[in-house]
C-alpha positions in Angstrom: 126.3 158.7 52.1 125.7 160.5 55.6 127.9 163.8 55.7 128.1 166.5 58.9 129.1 169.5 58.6 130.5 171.2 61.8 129.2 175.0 62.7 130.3 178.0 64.5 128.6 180.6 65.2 131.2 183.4 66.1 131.4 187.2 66.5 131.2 189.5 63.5 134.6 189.0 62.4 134.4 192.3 60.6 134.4 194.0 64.2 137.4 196.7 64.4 140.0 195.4 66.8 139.7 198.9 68.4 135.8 198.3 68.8 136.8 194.7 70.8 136.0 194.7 74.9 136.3 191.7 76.9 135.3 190.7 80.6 137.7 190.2 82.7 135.8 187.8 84.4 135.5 185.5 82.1 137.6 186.4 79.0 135.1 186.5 77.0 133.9 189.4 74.3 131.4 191.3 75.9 127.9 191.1 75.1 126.1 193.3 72.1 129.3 194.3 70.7 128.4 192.8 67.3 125.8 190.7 65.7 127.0 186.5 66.0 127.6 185.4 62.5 127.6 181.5 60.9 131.7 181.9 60.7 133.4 182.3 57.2 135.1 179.2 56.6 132.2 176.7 58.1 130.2 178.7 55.4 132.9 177.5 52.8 132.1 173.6 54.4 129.0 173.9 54.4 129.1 175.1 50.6 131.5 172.1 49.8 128.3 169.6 51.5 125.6 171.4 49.4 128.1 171.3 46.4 128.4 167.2 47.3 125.0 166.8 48.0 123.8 168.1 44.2 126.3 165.7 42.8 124.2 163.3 44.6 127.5 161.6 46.4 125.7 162.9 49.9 122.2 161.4 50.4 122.0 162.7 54.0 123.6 166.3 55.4 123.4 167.0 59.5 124.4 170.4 60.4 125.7 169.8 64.1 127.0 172.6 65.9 128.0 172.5 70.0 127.8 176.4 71.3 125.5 178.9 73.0 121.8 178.8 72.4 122.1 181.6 69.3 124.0 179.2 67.7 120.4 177.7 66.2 120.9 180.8 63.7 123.7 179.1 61.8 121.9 175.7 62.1 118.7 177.5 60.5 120.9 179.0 57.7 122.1 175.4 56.9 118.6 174.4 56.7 117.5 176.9 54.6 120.0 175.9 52.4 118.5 172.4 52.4 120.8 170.7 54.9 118.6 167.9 56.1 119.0 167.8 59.3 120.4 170.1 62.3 121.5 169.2 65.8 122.4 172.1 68.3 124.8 170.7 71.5 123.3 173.4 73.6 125.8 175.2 76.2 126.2 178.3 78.1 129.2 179.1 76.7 131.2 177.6 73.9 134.4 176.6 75.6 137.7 177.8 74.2 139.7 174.8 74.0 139.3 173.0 70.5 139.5 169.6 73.1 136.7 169.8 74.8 134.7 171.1 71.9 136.1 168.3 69.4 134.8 166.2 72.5 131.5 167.3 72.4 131.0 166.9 69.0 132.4 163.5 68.8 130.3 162.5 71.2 127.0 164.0 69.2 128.1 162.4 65.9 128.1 159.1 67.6 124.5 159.5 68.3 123.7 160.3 64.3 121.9 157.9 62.1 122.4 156.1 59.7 126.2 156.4 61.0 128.2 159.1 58.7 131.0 158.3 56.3 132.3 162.1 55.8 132.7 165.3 58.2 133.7 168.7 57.0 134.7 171.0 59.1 136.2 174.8 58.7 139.8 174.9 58.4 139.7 176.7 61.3 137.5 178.9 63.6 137.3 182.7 62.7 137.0 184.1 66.2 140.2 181.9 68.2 141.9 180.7 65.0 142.8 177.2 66.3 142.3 175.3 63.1 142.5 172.1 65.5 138.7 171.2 65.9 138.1 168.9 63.0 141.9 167.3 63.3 141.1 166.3 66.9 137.2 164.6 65.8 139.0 162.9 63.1 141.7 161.6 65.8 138.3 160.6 67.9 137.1 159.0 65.2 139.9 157.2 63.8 139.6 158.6 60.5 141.7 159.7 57.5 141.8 164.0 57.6 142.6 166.3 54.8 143.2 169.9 55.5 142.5 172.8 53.4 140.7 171.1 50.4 138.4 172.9 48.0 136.8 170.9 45.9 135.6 166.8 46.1 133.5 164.7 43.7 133.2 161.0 44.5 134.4 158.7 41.9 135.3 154.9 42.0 133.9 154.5 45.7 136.4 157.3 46.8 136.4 161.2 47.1 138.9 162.9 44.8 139.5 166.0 46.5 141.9 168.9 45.3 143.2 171.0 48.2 145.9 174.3 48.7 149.1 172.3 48.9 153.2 173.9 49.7 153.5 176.6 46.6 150.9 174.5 44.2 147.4 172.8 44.5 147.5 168.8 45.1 144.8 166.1 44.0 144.2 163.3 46.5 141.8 160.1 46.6 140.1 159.6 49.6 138.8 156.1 51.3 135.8 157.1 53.4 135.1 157.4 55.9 137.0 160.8 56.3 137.0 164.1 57.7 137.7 166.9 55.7 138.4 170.6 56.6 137.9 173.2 54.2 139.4 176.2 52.7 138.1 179.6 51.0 137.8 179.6 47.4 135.6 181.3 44.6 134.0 178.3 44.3 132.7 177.5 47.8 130.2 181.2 48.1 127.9 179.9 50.0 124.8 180.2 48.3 121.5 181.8 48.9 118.3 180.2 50.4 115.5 181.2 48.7 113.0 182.8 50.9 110.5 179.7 50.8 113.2 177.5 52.1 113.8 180.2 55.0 110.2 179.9 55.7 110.5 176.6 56.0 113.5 176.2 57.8 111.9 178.3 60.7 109.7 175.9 61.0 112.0 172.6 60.7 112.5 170.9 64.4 116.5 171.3 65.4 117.4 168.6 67.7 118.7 170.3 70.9 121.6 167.9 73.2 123.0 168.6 76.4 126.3 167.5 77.7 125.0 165.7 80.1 122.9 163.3 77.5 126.8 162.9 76.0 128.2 161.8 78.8 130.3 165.1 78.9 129.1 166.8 82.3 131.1 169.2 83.6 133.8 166.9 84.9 133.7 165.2 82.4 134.8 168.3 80.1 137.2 169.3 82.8 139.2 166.1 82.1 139.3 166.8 78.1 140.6 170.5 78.8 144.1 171.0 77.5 144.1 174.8 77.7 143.6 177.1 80.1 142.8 180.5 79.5 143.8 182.8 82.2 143.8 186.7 80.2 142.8 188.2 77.2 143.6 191.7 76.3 143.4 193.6 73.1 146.5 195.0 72.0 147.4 198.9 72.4 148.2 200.8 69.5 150.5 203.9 70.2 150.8 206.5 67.4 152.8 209.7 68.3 153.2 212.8 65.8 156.5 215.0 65.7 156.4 217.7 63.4 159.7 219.2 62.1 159.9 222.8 61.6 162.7 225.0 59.9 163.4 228.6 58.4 163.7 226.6 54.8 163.8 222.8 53.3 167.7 222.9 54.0 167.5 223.7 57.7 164.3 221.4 58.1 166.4 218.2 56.6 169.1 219.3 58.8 167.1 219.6 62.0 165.1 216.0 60.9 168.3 214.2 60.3 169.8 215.2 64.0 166.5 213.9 65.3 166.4 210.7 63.9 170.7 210.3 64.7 169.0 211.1 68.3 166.5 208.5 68.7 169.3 206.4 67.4 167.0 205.2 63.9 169.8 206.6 62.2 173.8 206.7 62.1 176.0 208.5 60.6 178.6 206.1 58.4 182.4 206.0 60.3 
């Protein structure tokens, strides 16, 4: 069995809100705020492929990722990990509407061969949050999704996958083909390369699209946008200090207890 697993590479996500600047031009983080990272939960999928891919139900993993040109990092951690193959939808920006991405990639998976029975995918992106990127490529591709699964094994010609259900955890089977999207677990650390394998995956070709060779040129990723971002800001955080003085406790409770009656956070009962 073919399997993809879909990357992002995103912002440190451990970057202090307060630390977070964006251009106002183009609403976008500005640049050398933070190291880009391969983001948490497509590390979990592409733990979940690895784990399939022992079990020897995946003959063939593609790493494919659509996003800016440092985005090869993530596709070169996926090799090292013995993914088999990595294609990079090359862009000047990743755009922000899980549309026009789930477009992209879509279009890039149709190009894959032998055609794959099974994507996983993050359940959803740690920079934007959308968790809509591997629902709308299943849509795409007509195929059965599962959300927030953990763990699959193929048995009987299907995947039996266990996923985080409404207050308890729910076992499934699975006709493929099928996209998954995955959840953090203990079990899906994604594990280390050994420094051989990231020797060789610096030297392992990545196979580079452009929109254009996937029929998605500017116009035609205009017509799959759904969202337009017009402002981003980072939230202020106030904090303001009062201190309460008094000759002793009795006259300091006394004096804090008219404050707080007048900034009306407390009332005195009829």
């Amino acid at each position: 069995m073919h399997a993809v697993v879909l990357l992002k590479q995103i912002l440190d996500w451990e970057l202090p809100a307060g630390k977070l600047r964006f251009d106002p031009e183009t609403n976008r983080p500005l640049e050398g705020l933070a190291p880009t990272l391969l983001g948490p939960f497509e590390q979990n999928a592409l733990e979940l492929a690895l784990q399939l891919k022992d079990a020897g139900a995946v003959t063939k993993l593609t790493a494919l990722l659509a996003g800016p040109p440092d985005g090869v990092d993530a596709l070169r951690k996926a090799l090292a990990v013995r993914a088999d193959e990595a294609v990079h939808v090359q862009l000047g920006v990743l755009p922000v509407d899980p549309s026009e991405t789930a477009a992209l990639l879509h279009a890039a998976i149709g190009r894959l061969e032998p055609a794959p029975q099974l994507v996983l995918a993050g359940r959803q992106a740690g920079d934007w949050d959308h968790g809509q990127v591997g629902y709308l490529v299943a849509e795409r591709l007509a195929w059965p999704a599962v959300g927030l699964v953990w763990e699959a094994e193929q048995a009987d010609g299907r995947l039996v996958v266990r996923r985080s259900g409404a207050g308890a955890d729910e076992q499934l089977a699975v006709r493929l083909p099928a996209v998954l999207t995955v959840t953090s677990h203990p079990t899906l650390q994604l594990r280390m390369g050994s420094v051989m394998d990231r020797m060789a995956a610096n030297r392992k070709p990545v196979v580079v699209l452009s929109p254009d060779e996937l029929g998605l040129g500017p116009d035609g990723l205009a017509a799959e946008r759904r969202v337009e971002l017009t402002r981003v800001s980072v939230p202020e955080v106030r904090r303001e200090c009062e201190l309460i003085e008094g000759e002793n406790a009795a006259d300091v409770a006394a004096r804090l207890l008219a404050r707080l009656e007048e900034m009306k956070l407390l009332a005195r009962p009829a």
